[in-house]
NULOMAR-619336 format. One line per field, with one value per residue (C-alpha): residue number from 1; x, y, z. Coordinates in pm, whole numbers, plus 50000, padded with zeros to 5 digits. Layout:
N
k <- [NUM | ...]
east <- [X | ...]
north <- [Y | ...]
up <- [Z | ...]
// end
This chain:
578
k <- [1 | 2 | 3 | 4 | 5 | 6 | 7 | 8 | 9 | 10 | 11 | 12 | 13 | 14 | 15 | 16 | 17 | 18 | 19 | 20 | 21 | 22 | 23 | 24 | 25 | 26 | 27 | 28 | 29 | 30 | 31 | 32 | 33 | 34 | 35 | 36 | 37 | 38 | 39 | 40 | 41 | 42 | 43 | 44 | 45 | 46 | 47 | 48 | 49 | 50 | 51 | 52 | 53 | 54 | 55 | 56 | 57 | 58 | 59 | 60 | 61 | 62 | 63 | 64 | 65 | 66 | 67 | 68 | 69 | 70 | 71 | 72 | 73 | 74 | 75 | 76 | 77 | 78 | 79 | 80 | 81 | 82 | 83 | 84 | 85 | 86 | 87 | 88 | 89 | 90 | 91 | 92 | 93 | 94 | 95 | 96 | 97 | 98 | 99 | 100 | 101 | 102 | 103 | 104 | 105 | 106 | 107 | 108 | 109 | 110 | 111 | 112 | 113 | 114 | 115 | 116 | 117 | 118 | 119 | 120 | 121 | 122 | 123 | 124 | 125 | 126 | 127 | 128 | 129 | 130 | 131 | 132 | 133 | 134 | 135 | 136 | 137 | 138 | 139 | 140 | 141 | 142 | 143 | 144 | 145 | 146 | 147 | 148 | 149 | 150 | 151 | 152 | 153 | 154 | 155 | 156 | 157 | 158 | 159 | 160 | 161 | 162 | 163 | 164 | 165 | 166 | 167 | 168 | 169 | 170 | 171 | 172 | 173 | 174 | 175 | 176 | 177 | 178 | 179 | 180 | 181 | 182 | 183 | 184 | 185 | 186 | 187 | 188 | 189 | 190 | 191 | 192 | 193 | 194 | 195 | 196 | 197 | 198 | 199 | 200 | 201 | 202 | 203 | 204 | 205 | 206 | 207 | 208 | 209 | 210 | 211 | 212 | 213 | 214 | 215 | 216 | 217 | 218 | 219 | 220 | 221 | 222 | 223 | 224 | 225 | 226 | 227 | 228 | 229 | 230 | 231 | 232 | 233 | 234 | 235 | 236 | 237 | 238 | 239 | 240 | 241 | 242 | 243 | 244 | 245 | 246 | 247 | 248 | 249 | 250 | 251 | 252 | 253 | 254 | 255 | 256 | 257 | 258 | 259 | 260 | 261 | 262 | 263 | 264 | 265 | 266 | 267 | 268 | 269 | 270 | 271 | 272 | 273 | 274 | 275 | 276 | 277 | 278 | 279 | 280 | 281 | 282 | 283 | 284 | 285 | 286 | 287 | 288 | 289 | 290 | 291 | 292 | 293 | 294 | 295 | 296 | 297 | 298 | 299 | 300 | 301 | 302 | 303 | 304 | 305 | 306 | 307 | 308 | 309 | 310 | 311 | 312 | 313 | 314 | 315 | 316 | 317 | 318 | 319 | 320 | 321 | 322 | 323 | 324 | 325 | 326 | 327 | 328 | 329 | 330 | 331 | 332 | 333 | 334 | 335 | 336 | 337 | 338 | 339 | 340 | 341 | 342 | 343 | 344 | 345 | 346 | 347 | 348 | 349 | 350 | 351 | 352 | 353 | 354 | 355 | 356 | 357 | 358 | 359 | 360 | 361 | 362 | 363 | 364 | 365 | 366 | 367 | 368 | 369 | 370 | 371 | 372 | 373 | 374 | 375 | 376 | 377 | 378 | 379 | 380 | 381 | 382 | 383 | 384 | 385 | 386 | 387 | 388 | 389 | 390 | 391 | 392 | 393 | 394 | 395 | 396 | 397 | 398 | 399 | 400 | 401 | 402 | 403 | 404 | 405 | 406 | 407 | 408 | 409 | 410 | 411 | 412 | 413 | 414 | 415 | 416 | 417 | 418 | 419 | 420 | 421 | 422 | 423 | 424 | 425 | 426 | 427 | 428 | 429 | 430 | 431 | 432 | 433 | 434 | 435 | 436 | 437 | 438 | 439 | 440 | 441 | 442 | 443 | 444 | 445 | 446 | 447 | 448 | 449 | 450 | 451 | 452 | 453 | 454 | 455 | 456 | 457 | 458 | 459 | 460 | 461 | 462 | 463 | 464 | 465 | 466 | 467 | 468 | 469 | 470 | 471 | 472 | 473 | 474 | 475 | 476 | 477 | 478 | 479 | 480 | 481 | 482 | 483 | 484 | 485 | 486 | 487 | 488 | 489 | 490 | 491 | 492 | 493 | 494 | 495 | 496 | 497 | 498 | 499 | 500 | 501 | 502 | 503 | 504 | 505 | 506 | 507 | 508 | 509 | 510 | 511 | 512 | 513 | 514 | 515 | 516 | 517 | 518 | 519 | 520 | 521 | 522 | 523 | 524 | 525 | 526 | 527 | 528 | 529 | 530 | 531 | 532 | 533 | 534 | 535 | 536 | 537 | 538 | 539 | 540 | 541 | 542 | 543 | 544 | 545 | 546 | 547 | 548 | 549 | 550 | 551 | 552 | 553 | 554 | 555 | 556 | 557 | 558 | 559 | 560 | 561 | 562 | 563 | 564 | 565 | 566 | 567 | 568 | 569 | 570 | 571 | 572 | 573 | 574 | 575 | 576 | 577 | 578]
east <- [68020 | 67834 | 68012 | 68075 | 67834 | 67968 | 67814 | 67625 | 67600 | 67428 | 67594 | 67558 | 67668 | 67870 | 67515 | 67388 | 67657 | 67626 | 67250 | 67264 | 67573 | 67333 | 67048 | 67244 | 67285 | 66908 | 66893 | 67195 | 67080 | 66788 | 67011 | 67194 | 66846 | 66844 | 66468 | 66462 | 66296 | 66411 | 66155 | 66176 | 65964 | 66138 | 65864 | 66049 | 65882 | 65896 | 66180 | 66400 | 66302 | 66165 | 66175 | 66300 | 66089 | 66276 | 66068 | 66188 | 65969 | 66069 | 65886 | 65710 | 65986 | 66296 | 66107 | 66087 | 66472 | 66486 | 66484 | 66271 | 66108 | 66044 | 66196 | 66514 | 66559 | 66456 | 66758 | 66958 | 66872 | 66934 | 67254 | 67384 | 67234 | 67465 | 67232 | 66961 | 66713 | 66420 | 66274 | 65939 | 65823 | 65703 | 65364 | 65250 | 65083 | 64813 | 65042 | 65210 | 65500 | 65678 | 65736 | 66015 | 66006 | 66284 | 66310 | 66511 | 66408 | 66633 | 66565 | 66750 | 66972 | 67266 | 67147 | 66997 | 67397 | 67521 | 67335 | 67387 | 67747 | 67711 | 67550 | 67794 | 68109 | 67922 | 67955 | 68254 | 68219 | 68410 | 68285 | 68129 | 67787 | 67601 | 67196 | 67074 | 66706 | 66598 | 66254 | 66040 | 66233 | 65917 | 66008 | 66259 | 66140 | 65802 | 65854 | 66101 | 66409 | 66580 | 66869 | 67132 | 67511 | 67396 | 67189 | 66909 | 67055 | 67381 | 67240 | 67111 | 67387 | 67504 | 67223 | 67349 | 67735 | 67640 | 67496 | 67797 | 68037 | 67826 | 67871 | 68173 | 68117 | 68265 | 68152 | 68171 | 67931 | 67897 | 67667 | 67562 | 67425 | 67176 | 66938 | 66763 | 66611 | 66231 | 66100 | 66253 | 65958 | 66032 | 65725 | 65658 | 65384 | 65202 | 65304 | 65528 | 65820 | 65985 | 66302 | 66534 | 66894 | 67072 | 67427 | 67660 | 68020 | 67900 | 67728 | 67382 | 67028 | 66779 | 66390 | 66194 | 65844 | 65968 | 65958 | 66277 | 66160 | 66521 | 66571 | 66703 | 67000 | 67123 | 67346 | 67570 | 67704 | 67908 | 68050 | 68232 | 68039 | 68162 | 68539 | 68664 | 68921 | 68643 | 68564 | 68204 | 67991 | 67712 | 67545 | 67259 | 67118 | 66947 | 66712 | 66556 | 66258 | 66066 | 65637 | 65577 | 65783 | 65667 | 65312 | 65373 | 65460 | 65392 | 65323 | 65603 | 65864 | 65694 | 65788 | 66136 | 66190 | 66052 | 66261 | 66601 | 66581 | 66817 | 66691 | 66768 | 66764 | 66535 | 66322 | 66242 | 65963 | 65948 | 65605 | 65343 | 65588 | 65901 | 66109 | 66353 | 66365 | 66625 | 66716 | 66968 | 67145 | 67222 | 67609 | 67758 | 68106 | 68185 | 68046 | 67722 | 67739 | 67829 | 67519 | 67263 | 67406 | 67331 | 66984 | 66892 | 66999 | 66867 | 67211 | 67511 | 67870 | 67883 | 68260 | 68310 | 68677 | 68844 | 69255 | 69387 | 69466 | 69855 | 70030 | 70255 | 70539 | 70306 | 70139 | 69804 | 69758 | 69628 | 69587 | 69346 | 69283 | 68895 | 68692 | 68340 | 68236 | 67874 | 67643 | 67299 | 67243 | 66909 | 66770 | 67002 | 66960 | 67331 | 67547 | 67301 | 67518 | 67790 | 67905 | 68096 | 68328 | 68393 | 68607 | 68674 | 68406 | 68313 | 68116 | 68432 | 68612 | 68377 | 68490 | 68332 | 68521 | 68439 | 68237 | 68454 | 68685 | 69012 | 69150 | 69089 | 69304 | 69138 | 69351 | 69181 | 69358 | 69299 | 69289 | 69301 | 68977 | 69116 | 69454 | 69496 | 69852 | 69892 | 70196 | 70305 | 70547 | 70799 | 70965 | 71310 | 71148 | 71162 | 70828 | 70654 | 70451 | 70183 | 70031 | 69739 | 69656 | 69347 | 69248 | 68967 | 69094 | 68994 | 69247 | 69534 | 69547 | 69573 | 69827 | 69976 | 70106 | 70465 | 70426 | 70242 | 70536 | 70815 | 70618 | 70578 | 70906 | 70990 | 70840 | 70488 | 70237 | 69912 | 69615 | 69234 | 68926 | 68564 | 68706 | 68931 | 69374 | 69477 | 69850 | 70045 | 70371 | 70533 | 70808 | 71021 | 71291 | 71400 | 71472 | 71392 | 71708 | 71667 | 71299 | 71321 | 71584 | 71367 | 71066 | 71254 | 71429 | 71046 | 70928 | 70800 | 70927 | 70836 | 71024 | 71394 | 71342 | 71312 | 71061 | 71057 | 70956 | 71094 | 70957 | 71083 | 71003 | 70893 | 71133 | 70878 | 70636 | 70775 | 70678 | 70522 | 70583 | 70581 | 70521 | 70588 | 70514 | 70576 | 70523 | 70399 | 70261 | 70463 | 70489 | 70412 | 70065 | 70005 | 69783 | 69584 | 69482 | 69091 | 68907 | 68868 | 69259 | 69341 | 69682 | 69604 | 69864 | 69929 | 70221 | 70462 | 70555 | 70305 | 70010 | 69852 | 69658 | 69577 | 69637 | 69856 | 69844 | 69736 | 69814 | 69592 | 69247 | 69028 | 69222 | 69011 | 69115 | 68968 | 69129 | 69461 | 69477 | 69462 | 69298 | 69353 | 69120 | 69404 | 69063 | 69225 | 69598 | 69897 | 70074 | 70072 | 70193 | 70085 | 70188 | 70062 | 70083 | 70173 | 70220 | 70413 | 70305 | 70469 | 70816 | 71127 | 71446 | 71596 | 71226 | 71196 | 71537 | 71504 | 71120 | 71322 | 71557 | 71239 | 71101 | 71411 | 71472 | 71091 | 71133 | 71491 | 71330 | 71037 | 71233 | 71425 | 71128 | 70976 | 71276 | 71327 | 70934 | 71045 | 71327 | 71288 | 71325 | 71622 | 71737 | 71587 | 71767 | 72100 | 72103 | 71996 | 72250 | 72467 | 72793 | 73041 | 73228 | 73611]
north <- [76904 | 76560 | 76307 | 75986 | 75650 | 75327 | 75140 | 74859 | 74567 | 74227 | 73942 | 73677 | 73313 | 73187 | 73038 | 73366 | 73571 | 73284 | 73367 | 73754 | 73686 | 73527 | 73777 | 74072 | 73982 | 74042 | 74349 | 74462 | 74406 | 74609 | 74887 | 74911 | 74909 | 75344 | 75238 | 75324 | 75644 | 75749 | 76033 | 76159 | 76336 | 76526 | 76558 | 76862 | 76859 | 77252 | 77076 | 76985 | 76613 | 76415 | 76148 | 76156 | 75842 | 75747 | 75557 | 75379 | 75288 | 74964 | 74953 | 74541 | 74410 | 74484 | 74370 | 74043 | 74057 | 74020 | 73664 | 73635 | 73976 | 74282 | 74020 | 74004 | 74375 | 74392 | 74131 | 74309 | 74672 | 74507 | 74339 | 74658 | 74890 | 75132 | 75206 | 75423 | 75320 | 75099 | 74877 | 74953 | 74743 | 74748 | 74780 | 74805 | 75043 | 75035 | 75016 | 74753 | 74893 | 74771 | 75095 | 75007 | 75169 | 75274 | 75544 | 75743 | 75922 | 76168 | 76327 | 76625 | 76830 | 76701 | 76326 | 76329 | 76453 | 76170 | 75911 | 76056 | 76051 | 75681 | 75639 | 75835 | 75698 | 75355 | 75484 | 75635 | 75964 | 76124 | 76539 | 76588 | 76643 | 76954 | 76978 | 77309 | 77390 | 77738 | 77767 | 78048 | 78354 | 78558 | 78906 | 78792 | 78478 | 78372 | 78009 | 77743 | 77651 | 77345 | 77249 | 76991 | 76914 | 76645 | 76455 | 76206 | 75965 | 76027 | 75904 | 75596 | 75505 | 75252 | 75034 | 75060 | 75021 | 74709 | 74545 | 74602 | 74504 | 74186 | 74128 | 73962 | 74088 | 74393 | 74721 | 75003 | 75209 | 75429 | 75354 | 75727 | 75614 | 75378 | 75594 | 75883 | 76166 | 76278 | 76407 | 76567 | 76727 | 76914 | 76940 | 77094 | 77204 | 76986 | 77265 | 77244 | 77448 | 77590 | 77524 | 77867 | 77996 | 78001 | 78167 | 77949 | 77821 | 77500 | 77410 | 77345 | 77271 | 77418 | 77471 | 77770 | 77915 | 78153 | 78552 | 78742 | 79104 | 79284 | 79629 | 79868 | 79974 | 79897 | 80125 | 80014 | 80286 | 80217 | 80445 | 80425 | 80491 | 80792 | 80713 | 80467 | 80307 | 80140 | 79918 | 79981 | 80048 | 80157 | 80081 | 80188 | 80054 | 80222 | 80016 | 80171 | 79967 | 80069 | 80113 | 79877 | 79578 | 79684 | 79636 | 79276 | 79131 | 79449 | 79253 | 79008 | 79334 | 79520 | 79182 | 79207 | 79541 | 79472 | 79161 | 79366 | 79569 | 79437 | 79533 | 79860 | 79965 | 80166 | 80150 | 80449 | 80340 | 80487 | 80743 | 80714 | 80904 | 80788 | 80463 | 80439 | 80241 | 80250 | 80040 | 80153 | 79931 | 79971 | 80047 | 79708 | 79506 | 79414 | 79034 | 79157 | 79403 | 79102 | 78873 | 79170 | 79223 | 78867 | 78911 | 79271 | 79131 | 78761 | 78627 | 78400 | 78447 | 78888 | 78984 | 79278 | 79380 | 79709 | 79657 | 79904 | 80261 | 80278 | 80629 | 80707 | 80960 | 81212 | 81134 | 81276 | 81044 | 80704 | 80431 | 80130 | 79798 | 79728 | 79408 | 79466 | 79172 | 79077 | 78873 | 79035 | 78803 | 78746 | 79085 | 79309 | 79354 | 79334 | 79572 | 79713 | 79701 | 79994 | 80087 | 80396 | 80363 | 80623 | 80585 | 80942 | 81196 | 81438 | 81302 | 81435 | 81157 | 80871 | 80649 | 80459 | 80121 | 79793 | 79486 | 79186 | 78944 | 79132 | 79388 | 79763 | 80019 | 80311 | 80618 | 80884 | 81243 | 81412 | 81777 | 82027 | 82152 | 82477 | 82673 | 83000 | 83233 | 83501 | 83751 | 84061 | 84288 | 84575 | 84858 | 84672 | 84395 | 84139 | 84002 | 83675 | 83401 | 83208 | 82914 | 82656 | 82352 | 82171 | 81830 | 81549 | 81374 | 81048 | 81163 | 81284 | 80925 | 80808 | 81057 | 81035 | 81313 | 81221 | 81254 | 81594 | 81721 | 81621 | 81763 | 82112 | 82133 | 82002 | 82281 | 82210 | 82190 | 81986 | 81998 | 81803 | 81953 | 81824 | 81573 | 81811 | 81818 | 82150 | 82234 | 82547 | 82641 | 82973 | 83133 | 83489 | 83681 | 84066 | 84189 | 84131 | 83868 | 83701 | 83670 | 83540 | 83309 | 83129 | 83143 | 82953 | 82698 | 82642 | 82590 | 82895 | 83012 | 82878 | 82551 | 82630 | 83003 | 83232 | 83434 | 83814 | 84049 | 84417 | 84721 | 85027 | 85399 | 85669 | 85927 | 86157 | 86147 | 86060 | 85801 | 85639 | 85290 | 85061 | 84680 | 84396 | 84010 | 83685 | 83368 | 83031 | 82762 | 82459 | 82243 | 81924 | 82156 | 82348 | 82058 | 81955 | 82334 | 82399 | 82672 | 82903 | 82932 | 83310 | 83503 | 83808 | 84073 | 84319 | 84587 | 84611 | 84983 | 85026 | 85011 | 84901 | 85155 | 85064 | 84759 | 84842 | 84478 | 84160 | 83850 | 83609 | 83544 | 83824 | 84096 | 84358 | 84543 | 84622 | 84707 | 84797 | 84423 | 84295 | 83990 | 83748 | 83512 | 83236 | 83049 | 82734 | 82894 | 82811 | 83124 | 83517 | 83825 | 84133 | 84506 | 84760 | 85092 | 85173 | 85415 | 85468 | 85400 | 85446 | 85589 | 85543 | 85524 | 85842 | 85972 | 85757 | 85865 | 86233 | 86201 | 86025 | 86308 | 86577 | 86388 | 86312 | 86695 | 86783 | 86531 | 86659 | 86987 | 86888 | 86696 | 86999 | 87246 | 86986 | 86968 | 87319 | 87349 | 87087 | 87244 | 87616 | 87689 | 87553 | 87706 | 88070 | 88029 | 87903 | 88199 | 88450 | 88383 | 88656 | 88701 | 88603 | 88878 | 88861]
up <- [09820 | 09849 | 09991 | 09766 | 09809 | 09735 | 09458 | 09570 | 09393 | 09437 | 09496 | 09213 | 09181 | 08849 | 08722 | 08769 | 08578 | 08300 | 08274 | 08268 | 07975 | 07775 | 07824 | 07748 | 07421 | 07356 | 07551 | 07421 | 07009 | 07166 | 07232 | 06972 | 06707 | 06897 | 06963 | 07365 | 07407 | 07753 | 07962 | 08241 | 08554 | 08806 | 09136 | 09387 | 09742 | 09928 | 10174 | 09853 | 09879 | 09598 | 09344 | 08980 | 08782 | 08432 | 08173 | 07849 | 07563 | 07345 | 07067 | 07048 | 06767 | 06975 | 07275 | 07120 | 07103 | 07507 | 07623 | 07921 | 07843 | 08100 | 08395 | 08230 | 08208 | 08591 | 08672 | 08434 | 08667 | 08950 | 08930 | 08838 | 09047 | 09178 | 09469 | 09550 | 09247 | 09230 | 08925 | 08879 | 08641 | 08281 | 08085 | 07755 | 07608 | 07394 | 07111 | 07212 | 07309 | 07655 | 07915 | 08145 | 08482 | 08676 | 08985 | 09238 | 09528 | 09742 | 10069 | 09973 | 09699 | 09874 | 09905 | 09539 | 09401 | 09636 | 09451 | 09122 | 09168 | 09266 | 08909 | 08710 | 08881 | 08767 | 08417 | 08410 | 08448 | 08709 | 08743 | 09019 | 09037 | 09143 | 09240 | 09328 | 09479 | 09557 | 09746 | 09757 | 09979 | 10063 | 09922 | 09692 | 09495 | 09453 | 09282 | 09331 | 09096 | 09063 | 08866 | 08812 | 08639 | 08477 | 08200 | 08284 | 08019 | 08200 | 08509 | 08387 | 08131 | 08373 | 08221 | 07911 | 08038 | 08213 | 07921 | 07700 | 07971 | 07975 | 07583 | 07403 | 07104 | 06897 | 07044 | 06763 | 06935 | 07273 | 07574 | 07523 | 07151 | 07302 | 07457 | 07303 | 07578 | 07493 | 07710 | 08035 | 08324 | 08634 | 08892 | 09207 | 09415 | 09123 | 08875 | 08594 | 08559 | 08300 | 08162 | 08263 | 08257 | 08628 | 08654 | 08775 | 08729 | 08567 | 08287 | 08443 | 08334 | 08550 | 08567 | 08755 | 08838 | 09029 | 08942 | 09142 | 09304 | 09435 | 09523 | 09239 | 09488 | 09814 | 09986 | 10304 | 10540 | 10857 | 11098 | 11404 | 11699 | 11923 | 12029 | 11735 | 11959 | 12158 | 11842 | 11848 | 11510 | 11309 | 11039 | 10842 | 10531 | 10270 | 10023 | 09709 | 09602 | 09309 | 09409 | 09117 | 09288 | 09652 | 09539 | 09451 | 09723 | 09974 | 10317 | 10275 | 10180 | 10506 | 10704 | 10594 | 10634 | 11003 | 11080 | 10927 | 11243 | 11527 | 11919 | 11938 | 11616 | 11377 | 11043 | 10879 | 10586 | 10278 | 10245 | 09992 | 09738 | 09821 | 09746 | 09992 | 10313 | 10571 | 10825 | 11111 | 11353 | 11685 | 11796 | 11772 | 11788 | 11435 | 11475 | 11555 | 11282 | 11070 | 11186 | 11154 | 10816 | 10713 | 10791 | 10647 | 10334 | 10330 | 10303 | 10470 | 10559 | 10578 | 10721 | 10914 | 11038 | 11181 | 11218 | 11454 | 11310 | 11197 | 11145 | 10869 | 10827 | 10902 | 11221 | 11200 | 10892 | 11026 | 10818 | 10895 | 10720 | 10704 | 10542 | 10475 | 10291 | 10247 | 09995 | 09858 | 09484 | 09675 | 09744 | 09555 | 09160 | 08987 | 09075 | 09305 | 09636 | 09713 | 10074 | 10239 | 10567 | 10802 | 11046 | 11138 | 11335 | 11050 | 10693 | 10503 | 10694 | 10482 | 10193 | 09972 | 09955 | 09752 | 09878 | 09889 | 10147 | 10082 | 10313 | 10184 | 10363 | 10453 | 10485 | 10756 | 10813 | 11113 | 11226 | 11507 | 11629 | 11708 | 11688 | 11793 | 11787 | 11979 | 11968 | 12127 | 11942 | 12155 | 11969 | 11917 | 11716 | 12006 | 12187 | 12289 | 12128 | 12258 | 12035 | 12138 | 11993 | 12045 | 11917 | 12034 | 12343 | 12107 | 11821 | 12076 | 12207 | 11824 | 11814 | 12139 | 12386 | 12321 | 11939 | 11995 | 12197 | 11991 | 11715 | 11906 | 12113 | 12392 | 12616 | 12538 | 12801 | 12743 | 12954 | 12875 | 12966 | 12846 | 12594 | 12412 | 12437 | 12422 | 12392 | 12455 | 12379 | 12416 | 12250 | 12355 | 12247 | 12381 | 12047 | 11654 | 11629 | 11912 | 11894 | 11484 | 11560 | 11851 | 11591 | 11350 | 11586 | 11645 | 11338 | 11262 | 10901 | 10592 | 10428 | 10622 | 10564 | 10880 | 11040 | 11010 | 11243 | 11233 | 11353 | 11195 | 11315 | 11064 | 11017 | 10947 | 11240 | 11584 | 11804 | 11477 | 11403 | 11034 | 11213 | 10936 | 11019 | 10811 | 10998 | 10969 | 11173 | 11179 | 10889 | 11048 | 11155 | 10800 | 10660 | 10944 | 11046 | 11085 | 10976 | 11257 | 11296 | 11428 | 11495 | 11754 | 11756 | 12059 | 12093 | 12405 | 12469 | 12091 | 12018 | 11638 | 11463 | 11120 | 10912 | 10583 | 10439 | 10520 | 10297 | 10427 | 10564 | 10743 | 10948 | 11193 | 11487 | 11811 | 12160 | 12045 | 11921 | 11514 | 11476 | 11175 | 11087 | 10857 | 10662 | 10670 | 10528 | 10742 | 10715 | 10831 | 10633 | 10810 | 10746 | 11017 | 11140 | 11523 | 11788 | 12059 | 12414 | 12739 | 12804 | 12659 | 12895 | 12803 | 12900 | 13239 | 13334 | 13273 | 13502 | 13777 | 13764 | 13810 | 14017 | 14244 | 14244 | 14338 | 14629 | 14745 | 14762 | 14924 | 15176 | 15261 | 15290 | 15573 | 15742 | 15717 | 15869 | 16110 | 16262 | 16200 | 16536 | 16597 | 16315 | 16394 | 16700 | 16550 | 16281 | 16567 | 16836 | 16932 | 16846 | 17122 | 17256 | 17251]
// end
């Protein structure tokens, strides 16, 4: 806001006060006949300089009311001058009517509602005053517009204050009564403008030449760039622009469109039948984002901010509090600016989030890139699990390795390799009960429940085997899965041959292995057929019996080879003689 002037007055002797006492009782009977026609001619220079000239007409008979004629008025102006206007004298016309003079030059907006706050304060009134100029903003505006707070009679109703406060007789009549406005002229560039409506928060009159070309829509997209915990951005703009409005002004848009592209950046132009431009900005710390903002859409004062990612109860849910604030009343039509965030690495991850200085949180969800189960089964029910886990190395340091662990058991073993985490943990059990109840201790049932595995062998065909499965990946897991999630199943001592049932996702077999493909789903439910392979004990002991046998026999045959003539001799020694 302008700051305030002081009001400058002359200094006067008694004698003089005496004498301007007695003359404002002429001017002020002319006042009060409603006779002074006040008009006005605003001249705008293209810097916002200029000089507003005010000019009453007094008709001849009131004129005659003024001791001392057009000099008295000019002692009268300058006595009270609040500062910053200039008396420039009086003519007649050729009616015969007396045209006072009076102007006020500024050297800008700012300096011309400085002065004209001097001149209301001097009248008493105390709002303060607002001047607005708008040059030409080659695409956007072609003209100039210029407007103010305030009246022209307002600004010069310390004239008519003055006078009163000078008089000692009854006033039953307002200093705003004694001046009629006729006439009230803008100029600039030695053109007239027109009297126009400008938005504001004030009451304001205001005067334009100037025709506004915006785009129909502009759309704002920023992304983090590669690892989001280095703080480093994108952003690419996207401005539709219809080919009527282009062709108005098409080099300045084409100049625009070229300076809205930082170093390093790119501009892809619309073609002869499209109408959409976009401009893309080098990766960038979120001040520069901010400044290159400013000046792909002609404006002041754009905020860019990224708080540091916060998890929730659920730790692959990370909250972040973002402002993306920016102006576009210049280039943008209304409600012609909308923006999307993404913070994440996939476009699922964007959101579209409002324009404005308050903090929006933006909630991002992240997944594994890859989870894969595999289990081996033996006839009693028991077996071994193997699961891995694999996430971006960039989302296992939002997560964090100790928060992975605790979330997969203690035993988890994590190894990185080409920018991806992968965790394994492994899970065993000799039979059906032991193996379910490690499961579950795991995580591995559904909601509290417990994992089943049993393995059941047909009565009716031996060494035939019904194999049924229900288990689940961890909960904490189950909603952060990714597609290509797999369970492989393998026998110990049998071997799958058919698949009865499966539940969920895509099942095939190959290799004496199944192989289910989960879709997305958290959960297996498998029914299979099996068959026995290998030996049982009973089996294994009754071959090491055969075989122990065949070698006892074997051994005794090459001794007997061995040492057959011993023994020939042994069994044909004579018999001793008694």
């Amino acid at each position: 806001m302008p700051t305030s002037l002081g009001i400058f007055r002359g200094a006067s002797s008694r004698r003089l006060h005496l004498f301007l006492m007695t003359l404002a009782m002429g001017v002020l009977a002319l006042l009060l006949s409603g006779c002074g026609e006040l008009s006005t001619t605003t001249e705008v220079n293209a810097d916002g300089s200029g000089i507003e000239r005010f000019s009453v007409k007094i008709n001849s008979g009131d004129m005659e009311k003024v001791q001392g004629g057009v000099e008295t008025i000019e002692s009268v102006v300058n006595e009270k001058n609040p500062g910053g206007f200039t008396f420039d004298g009086g003519d007649k016309d050729s009616e015969g009517n007396t045209i006072v003079k009076v102007s006020l030059a500024f050297d800008s907006p700012d300096d011309y509602a400085a002065k004209a706050k001097t001149a209301l304060e001097a009248s008493g009134i105390t709002e303060t005053p607002e001047v607005i100029f708008e040059p030409p903003k080659p695409p956007f505006t072609t003209g100039v517009t210029f407007a103010r707070s305030f009246g022209d009679e307002e600004l010069v109703r310390w004239i008519s204050q003055g006078v009163m406060d000078a008089s000692q007789e009854e006033k039953n009549y307002e200093a705003s009564e004694m001046m009629n406005e006729t006439s009230t002229k803008v100029v600039s560039n030695g053109k007239e403008l027109e009297t126009t409506y400008l938005e504001s928060d004030i009451a304001m009159n205001a005067w334009s030449d100037s025709e506004k070309l915006t785009f129909d829509d502009v759309t704002v997209e920023t992304a983090a760039f590669d690892d989001p915990s280095e703080k480093k951005f994108k952003r690419t703009i996207h401005y539709t622009l219809s080919r009527e409005t282009y062709r108005k002004a098409s080099e300045d848009f084409d100049k625009f469109f070229e300076s809205a592209v930082p170093e390093g950046g790119e501009l892809k132009a619309a073609s002869a039948t499209e109408n959409v431009w976009t401009v893309s900005f080098p990766a960038g710390s979120p001040e520069e984002i901010s400044k290159w903002t400013d000046t792909a859409l002609a404006s002041k004062g754009s905020e860019f901010s990224v708080s540091d990612p916060t998890p929730g109860e659920d730790p692959f849910v990370l909250t972040t509090s973002v402002v993306s604030n920016m102006e576009c009343t210049v280039a943008c039509s209304e409600g012609g600016l909308q923006q999307t965030i993404n913070l994440g690495t996939t476009e699922a991850d964007a959101a579209m989030i409002p324009v404005g200085p308050e903090p929006y949180s933006v909630s991002r969800s992240l997944s594994l890139t890859a989870a894969k189960i595999d289990v081996q089964i033996n006839r009693d029910g028991g077996g071994k699990l193997e699961a891995k886990y694999s996430l971006s190395e960039a989302d296992d340091a939002l997560i964090t390795e100790a928060t992975m662990t605790k979330l997969l058991g203690g035993d988890a073993s994590r190894k990185v390799e080409d920018g991806t985490a992968t965790y394994t943990v492994t899970i065993s059990g000799k039979d059906s009960s032991e193996f379910t109840s490690a499961l579950a201790k795991a995580g591995y049932g559904e909601q509290g429940e417990p994992p089943a595995v049993t393995v059941v062998e047909n009565p009716s065909e031996h060494k035939k085997y019904l194999v049924d499965l229900d288990m689940h990946f961890p909960e904490a897991l189950s909603e952060h899965l990714p597609q290509n999630s797999s369970w492989t199943i393998k026998g110990d001592g049998i071997a799958p041959t058919a698949v009865l049932d499966s539940s969920n996702g895509t099942s095939s077999m190959a290799d004496d292995a199944i192989t289910v493909k989960s879709d997305g789903g958290s959960y297996l439910i498998l029914s299979f057929a099996a068959e026995r392979r290998g030996l049982d004990p009973i089996e294994i002991f009754g071959i090491a019996a055969v075989i122990g046998v065949a070698l006892l026999v074997i051994a005794g045959t090459v001794l007997a080879i061995v040492y057959r003539n011993k023994l020939k001799n042994l069994f044909n020694r004579p018999a001793a003689t008694a």
